[in-house]
C-alpha positions as CSV (number, residue, x, y, z in Angstrom):
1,X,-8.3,-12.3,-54.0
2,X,-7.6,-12.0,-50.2
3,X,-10.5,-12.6,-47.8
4,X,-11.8,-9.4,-46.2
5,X,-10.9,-11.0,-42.6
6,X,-7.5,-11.9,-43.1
7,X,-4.8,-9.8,-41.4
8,X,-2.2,-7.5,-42.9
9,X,1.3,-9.1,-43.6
10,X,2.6,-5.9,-42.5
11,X,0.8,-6.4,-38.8
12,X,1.9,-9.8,-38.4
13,X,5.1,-8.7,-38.5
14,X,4.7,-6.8,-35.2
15,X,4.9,-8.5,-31.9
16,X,3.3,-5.8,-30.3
17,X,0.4,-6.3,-32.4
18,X,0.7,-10.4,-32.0
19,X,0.6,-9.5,-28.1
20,X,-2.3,-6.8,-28.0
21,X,-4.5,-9.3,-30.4
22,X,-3.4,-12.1,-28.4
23,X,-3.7,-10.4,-25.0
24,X,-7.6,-8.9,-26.1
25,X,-8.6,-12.5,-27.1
26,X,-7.2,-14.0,-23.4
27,X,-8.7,-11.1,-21.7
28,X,-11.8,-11.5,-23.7
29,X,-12.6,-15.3,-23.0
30,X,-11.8,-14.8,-19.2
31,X,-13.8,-11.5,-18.6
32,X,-16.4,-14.3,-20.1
33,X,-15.8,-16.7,-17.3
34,X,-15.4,-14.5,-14.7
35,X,-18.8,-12.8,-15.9
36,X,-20.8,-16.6,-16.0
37,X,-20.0,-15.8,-12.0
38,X,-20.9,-12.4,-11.4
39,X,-17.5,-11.3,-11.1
40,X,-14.8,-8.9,-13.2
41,X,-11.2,-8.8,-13.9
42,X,-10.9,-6.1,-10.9
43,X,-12.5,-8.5,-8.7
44,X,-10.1,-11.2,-9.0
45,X,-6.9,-8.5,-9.1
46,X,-8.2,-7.2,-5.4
47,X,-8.4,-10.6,-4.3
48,X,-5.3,-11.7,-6.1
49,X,-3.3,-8.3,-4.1
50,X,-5.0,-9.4,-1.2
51,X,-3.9,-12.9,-1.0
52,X,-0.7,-12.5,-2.0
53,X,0.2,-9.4,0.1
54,X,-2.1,-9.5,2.8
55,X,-4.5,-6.7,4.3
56,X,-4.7,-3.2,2.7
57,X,-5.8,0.5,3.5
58,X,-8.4,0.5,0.8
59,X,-6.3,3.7,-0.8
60,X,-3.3,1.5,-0.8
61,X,-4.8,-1.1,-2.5
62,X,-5.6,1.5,-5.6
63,X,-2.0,2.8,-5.5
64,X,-0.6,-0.9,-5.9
65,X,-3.4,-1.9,-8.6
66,X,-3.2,2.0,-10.4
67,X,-6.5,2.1,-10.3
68,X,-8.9,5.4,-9.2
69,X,-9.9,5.4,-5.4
70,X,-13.6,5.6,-6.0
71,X,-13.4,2.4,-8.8
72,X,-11.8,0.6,-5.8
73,X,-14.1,1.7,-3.7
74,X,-16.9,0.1,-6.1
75,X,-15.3,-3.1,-6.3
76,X,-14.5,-3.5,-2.6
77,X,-18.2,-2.7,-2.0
78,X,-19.3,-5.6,-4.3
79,X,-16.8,-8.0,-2.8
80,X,-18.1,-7.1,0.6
81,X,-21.7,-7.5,-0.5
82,X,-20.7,-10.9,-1.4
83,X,-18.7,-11.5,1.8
84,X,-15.8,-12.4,0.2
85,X,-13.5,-9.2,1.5
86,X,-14.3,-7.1,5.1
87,X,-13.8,-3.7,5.7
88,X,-12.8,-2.5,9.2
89,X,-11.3,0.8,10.1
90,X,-7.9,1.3,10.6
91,X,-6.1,0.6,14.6
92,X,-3.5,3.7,13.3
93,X,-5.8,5.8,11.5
94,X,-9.5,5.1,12.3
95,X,-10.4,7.5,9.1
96,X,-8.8,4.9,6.9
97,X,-10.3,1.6,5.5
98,X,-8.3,-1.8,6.0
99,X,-9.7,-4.6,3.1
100,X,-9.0,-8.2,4.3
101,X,-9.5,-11.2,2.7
102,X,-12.2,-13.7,3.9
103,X,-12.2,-17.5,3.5
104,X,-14.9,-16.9,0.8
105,X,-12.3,-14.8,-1.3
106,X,-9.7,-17.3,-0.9
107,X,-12.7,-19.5,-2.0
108,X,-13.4,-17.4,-4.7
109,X,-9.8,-16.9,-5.7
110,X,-9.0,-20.4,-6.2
111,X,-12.0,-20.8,-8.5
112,X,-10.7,-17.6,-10.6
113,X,-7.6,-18.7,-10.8
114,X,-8.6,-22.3,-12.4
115,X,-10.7,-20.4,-15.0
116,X,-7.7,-18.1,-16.0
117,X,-5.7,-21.7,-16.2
118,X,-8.0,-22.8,-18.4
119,X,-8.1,-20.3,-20.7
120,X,-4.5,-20.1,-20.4
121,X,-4.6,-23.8,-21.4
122,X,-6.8,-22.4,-24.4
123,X,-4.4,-19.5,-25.9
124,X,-1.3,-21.1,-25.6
125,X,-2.4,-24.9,-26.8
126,X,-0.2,-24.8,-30.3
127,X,3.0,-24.1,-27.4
128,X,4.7,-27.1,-26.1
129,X,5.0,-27.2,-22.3
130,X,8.7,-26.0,-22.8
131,X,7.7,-23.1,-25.2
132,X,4.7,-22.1,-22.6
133,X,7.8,-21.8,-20.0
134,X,10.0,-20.2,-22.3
135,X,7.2,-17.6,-23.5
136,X,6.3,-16.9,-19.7
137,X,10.0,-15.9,-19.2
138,X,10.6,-13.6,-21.9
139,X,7.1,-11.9,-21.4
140,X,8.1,-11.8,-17.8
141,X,11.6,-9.8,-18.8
142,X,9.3,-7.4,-20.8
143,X,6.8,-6.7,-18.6
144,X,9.8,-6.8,-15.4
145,X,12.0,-3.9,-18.2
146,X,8.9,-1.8,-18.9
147,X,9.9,2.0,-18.3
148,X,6.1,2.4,-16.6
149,X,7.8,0.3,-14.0
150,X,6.2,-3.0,-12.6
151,X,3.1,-2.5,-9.9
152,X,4.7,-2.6,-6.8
């Protein structure tokens, strides 16, 4: 007799499934981590956008995450609380908001992105270092051919 827990045959066969199971278990055990510092996956995306493409009109920086203006709003809040983003208006358009990253984010950042290594490190142990190259690459052609289109 099977054991209630094991999976379907049938859904093994699916990749997508493999990659949605896979993905929830990642995202699962880092929203863990990130939570152990008072912190969520949005929090380390703004900082992540911010780092990597400098300041934003707070609007903007929902467009490039496609995420809702006022959840943005909320997380640029707590960030700010926690002085790891400032807020100043905008020299062209005083009505808008310009986010910035502070030292502290870039502080903050850098420990983020050592927990996501390490939980990389986690999912991906039965890989060799090749195969962990060679999966980022195809998952990178997926998610670079996906009709929805890359954030920008």
């Amino acid at each position: 007799m099977n054991e209630p827990t094991a999976v379907p045959p049938s859904l093994l066969d699916l990749s997508t499934y493999l990659l949605s199971r896979t993905g929830r278990t990642a995202r699962t055990r880092l929203a863990e981590r990130l939570a152990a510092r008072g912190l969520r996956l949005w929090h380390m995306a703004v900082l992540a956008a911010l780092a990597d493409f400098g300041p934003h009109v707070q609007r903007d920086l929902a467009v490039r995450l496609s995420v809702d203006p006022s959840d943005i709003a909320k997380v640029v809040d707590e960030l700010a609380a926690a002085g790891r983003v400032e807020r100043s208006r905008d020299p062209a358009d005083r009505r808008r908001i310009r986010v910035a990253l502070t030292d502290a984010g870039r502080t903050a950042l850098r420990e983020l992105q050592d927990e996501a290594e390490a939980v990389q490190a986690e999912i991906l142990a039965p890989l060799s270092a090749a195969e962990r190259t060679r999966l980022h690459e195809l998952l990178r052609r997926v998610f670079d051919g996906d009709p929805a289109g890359p954030p920008e």
